[in-house]
N, C-alpha and C positions, 0 to 999 in steps of 0.2 A: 778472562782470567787476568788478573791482575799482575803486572811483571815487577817480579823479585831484583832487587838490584844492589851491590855492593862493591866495594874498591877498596883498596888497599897503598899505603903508601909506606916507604920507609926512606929516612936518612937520618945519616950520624953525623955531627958536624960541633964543632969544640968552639965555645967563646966561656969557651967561658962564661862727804860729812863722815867723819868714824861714827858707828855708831854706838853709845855710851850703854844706852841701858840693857843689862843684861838678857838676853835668851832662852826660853824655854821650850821644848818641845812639848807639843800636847796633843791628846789623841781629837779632841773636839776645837775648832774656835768658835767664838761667838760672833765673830764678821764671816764666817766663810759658812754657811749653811749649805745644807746638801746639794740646792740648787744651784748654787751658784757655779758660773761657769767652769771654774776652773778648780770646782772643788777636787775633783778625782785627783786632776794632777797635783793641787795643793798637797792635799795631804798621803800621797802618794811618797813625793820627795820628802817629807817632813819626818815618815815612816823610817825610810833610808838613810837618814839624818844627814841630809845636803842643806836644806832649809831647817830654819826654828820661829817658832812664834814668840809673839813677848809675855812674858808673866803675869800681866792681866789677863792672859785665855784669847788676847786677840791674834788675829795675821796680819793684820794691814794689809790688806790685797791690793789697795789702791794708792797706797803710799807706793813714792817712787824710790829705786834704786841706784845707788850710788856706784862708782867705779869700782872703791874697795870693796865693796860687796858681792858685785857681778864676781871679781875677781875671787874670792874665798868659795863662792857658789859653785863656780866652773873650776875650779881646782878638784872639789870635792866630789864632785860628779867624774871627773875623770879617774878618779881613785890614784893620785901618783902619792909617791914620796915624794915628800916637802923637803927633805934633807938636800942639801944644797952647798956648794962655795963661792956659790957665783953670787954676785954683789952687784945689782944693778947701781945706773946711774942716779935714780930719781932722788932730789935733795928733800921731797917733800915727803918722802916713805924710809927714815929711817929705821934702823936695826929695834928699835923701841914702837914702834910702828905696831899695830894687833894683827894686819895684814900682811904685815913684813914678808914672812917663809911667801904665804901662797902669790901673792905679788913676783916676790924674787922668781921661784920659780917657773909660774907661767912665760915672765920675760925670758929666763932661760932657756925654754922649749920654743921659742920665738912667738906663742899667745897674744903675747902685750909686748909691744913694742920698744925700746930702752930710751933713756931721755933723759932733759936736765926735770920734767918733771913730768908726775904722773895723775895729777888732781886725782886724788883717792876719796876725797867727801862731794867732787862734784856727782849732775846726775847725769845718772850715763840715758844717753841716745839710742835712739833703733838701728842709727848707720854703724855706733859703737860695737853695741853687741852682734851685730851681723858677723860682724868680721871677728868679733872673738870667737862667737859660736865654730864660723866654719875653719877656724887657723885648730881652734882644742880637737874639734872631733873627726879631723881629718877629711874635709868635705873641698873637693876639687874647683876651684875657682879660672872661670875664663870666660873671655868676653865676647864667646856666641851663644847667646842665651833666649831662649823662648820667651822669657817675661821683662819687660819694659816699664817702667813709668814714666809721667811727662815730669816729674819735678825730681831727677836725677837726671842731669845734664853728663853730658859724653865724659867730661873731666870730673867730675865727682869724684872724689876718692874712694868713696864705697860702692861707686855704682857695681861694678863686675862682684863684689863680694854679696850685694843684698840679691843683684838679680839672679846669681847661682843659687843661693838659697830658695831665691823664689822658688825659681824650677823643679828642685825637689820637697819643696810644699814646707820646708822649717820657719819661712817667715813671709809675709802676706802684706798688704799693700793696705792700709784703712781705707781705700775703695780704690774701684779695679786697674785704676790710671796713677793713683799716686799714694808715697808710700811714708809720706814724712819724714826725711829721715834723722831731723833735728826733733821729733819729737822724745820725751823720755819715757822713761821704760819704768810699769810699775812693778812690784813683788809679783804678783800674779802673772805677769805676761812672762819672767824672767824664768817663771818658776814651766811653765808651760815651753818656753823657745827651749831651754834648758834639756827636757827631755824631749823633746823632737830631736835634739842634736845627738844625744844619747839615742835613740833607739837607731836614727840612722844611722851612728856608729855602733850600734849592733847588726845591722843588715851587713854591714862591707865585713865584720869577722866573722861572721855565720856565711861569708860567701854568696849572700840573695843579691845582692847586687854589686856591680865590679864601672867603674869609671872608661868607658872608652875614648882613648885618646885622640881618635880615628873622628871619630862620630863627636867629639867633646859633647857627650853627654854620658849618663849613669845608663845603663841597661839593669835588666834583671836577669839574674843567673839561679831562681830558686831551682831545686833539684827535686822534682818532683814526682821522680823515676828512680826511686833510692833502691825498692826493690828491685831493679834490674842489676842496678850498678852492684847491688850483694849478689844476685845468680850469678851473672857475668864474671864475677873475681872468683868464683868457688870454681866456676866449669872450667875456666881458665889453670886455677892453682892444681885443679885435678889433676889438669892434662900435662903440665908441665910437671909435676911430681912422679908422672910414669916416666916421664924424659928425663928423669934424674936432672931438671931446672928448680931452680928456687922459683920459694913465691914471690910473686908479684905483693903490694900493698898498696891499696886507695889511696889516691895523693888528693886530696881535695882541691888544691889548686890547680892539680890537672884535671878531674872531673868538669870546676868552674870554668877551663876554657874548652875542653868537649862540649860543655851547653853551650856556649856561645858560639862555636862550628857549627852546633845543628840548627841553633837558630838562625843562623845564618845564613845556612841551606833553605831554610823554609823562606824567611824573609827575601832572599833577593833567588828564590826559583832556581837553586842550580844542583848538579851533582858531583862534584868532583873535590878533588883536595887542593888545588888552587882555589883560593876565595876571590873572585873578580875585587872583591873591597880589602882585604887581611893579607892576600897573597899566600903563599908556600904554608904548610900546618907548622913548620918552626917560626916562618914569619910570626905567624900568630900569636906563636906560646912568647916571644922575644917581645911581642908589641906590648902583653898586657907582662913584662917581669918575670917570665918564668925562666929561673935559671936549669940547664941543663948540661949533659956533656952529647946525648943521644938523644933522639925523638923517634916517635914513629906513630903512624895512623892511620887505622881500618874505618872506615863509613858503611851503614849498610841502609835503605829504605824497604818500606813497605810490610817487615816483619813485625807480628804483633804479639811477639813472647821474645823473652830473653834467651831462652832454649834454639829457640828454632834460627835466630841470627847467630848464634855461635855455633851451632850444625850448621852454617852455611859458609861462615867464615874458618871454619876448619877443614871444611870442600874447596875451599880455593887455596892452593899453593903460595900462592903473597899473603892470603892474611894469614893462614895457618903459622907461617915465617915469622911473621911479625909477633903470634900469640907465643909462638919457643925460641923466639931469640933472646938467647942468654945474657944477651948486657943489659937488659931492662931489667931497674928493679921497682917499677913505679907503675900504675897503672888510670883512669882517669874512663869514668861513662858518662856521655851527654846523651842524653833522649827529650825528644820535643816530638809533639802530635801536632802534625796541620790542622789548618779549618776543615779540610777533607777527610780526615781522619786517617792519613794517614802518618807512621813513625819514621824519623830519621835519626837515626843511630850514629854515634860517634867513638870511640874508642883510641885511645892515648895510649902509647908508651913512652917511659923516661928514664935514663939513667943518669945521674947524679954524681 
C-alpha cells in the first residue's frame, strides 16, 4: 500500500547608415523564397509590421544591419510608446534624426546606452545586439553560465551578456567554441534573434519560466495541472462559503512559486516545508518577489485526484486551518508528477 502523506504550514509575517530609400511591406519577396531559412520568421515580423521590405519586392536578407535600424526594429517589437522628454546625449542622432523617438526612448529605458555618440549608420555587431536583445526583453544576465567561447576573453564587455543568451538558446555561437562577436548582423539573423527575444519574453509573462536567483539560472514553471488548481479553488471556495469566509482567487504568481516548491521536492527528494535549498515557504515566495502581508502552506504527496488531496487536507486540523483562515485572500496550486509516477502537491495562501 502505498503511504499517503501531507503537511501543513502556516505564518504571518509583515515586510512588507540611415537608411534613405523608402519601405514597403509585402506579402511575397523575391530574395526570400519559401525555403529559405529564415523565411517563416522573415515574413512572420513583416506580417506584424516590425520589419518591411523595399519596393522592389525585395528583403535583403543578407544585407547587414545598422545600429539605427536594430534600434527602431527592437522598439517596435516591444510595442512601447515612443512619447518621451528625455533627450539623450548622442550628438550624432539629432531631434531631426528618422530614428530620433525610438533611439531616445530605448536609451531611456536603459536599452542603449547614453553618450557623446551613438553611430546610428554604423553596422551593428553580434556582441552589439546580444546585449540589446537581453537589456529590451528582460533576460537576466550573470556570469555563471553553461556556455563558453574561446574568443570571448574574461574581460570582454559582452562576454556575460552573449553567454546568458547562449544558455537560453536566443543566440549561438558560428561553431561550438566561438562566437564572433565582432562579426555583423544581417536583416535576416536580426529578424530571427528578434523574435527569440520576444517569445522568451513571452514565456517569463505567461509565467513558463521564472529566473532563479539561487540557482542563477531560468527554470521552467509551465502549469500543467491547471485542472487541479480549478477543482482545488472551487472545493476550497465551497467550503469557505459555508464558513461565511470569502473567496479565495488564483494568484498566478503564487501558483508560479507552488510549482517551483514541488519541483523542488521532487528534484532534491525531500518532504517538508523547509526547502534544504529556498529555506522557510515565505523564504521562498521573498526570494523569487512575491510581496505579501501573510503566507501560508499545505504539501501533500502521492494523491492522484485533486478531490481526494483536499478530503485529505480537510482531515487534518493544520491544513484544514489554513484552507479557513480568514486573512488569506489569495490562493496558488503547484503540482508536478515524478519519474515514479508519483504527485506532489503544493498549495499557497496569501494576503496582501
Amino acid at each position: 500500500m502505498k503511504k499517503i502523506l501531507l503537511a501543513s504550514s502556516f505564518a504571518v509575517l509583515f515586510w512588507g547608415s540611415v537608411q534613405t530609400q523608402s519601405l514597403a511591406a509585402t506579402s511575397s519577396f523575391s530574395d526570400v523564397p519559401a525555403k529559405h531559412w529564415a523565411a517563416t520568421t522573415i515574413y512572420d515580423l513583416v506580417a506584424k509590421g516590425y520589419m518591411q521590405g523595399y519596393e522592389d519586392g525585395t528583403f535583403k536578407p543578407n544585407q547587414t544591419t545598422t545600429r539605427g535600424e536594430a534600434a527602431v526594429i527592437i522598439a517596435r517589437t516591444m510595442g512601447i510608446d515612443l512619447t518621451t522628454d528625455f533627450k539623450p546625449s548622442f550628438q550624432d542622432v539629432p531631434e531631426t534624426h528618422p530614428y530620433y523617438k525610438q533611439i531616445s526612448k530605448l536609451t531611456e529605458l536603459g536599452v542603449l546606452q547614453d553618450g557623446y555618440f551613438f553611430y546610428p549608420n554604423a553596422q551593428l555587431k553580434r556582441s552589439e545586439i546580444s546585449k540589446m536583445i537581453a537589456l529590451a526583453y528582460g533576460i537576466e544576465v550573470d556570469n555563471q553560465n553553461k556556455s563558453a567561447f574561446k574568443d570571448l576573453s574574461n574581460n570582454f564587455w559582452a562576454k556575460d551578456y552573449i553567454e546568458s543568451l547562449a544558455d537560453v538558446s536566443i543566440v549561438q555561437g558560428i561553431t561550438a567554441s566561438r562566437f564572433e562577436p565582432n562579426q555583423y548582423v544581417t536583416r535576416a539573423q536580426i529578424a530571427l534573434l528578434t523574435k527569440r527575444g520576444m517569445a522568451f519574453k513571452g514565456q517569463l509573462e505567461k509565467k513558463e519560466i521564472i529566473y532563479d536567483f539561487l540557482q542563477k539560472d531560468y527554470i521552467t514553471t509551465v502549469n500543467h495541472y491547471k485542472n487541479w488548481e480549478t477543482k482545488i479553488l472551487s472545493l476550497v471556495n465551497e467550503i469557505r462559503v459555508k464558513n461565511n469566509l470569502s473567496k479565495l482567487t488564483i494568484d498566478s504568481d503564487l501558483t508560479q512559486i507552488s510549482i517551483i516548491k514541488a519541483k523542488d521536492m521532487m528534484k532534491r527528494n525531500y518532504f517538508e516545508h523547509c526547502s534544504p535549498f529556498y529555506g522557510n515557504p515565505w523564504d521562498l515566495a521573498t526570494l523569487f518577489d512575491y510581496e505579501y502581508i501573510s503566507f501560508g502552506e499545505n504539501i501533500a504527496r502521492n494523491f492522484t485526484t485533486a478531490q481526494a488531496t483536499f478530503d485529505a487536507w480537510m482531515a487534518s486540523p493544520k491544513h484544514r486551518a489554513n484552507i479557513l483562515n480568514s486573512q488569506y485572500e489569495y490562493m496558488g496550486i503547484g503540482v508536478e508528477k515524478a519519474k515514479n509516477g508519483k504527485y506532489y502537491i503544493v498549495q499557497h495562501f496569501s494576503a496582501k
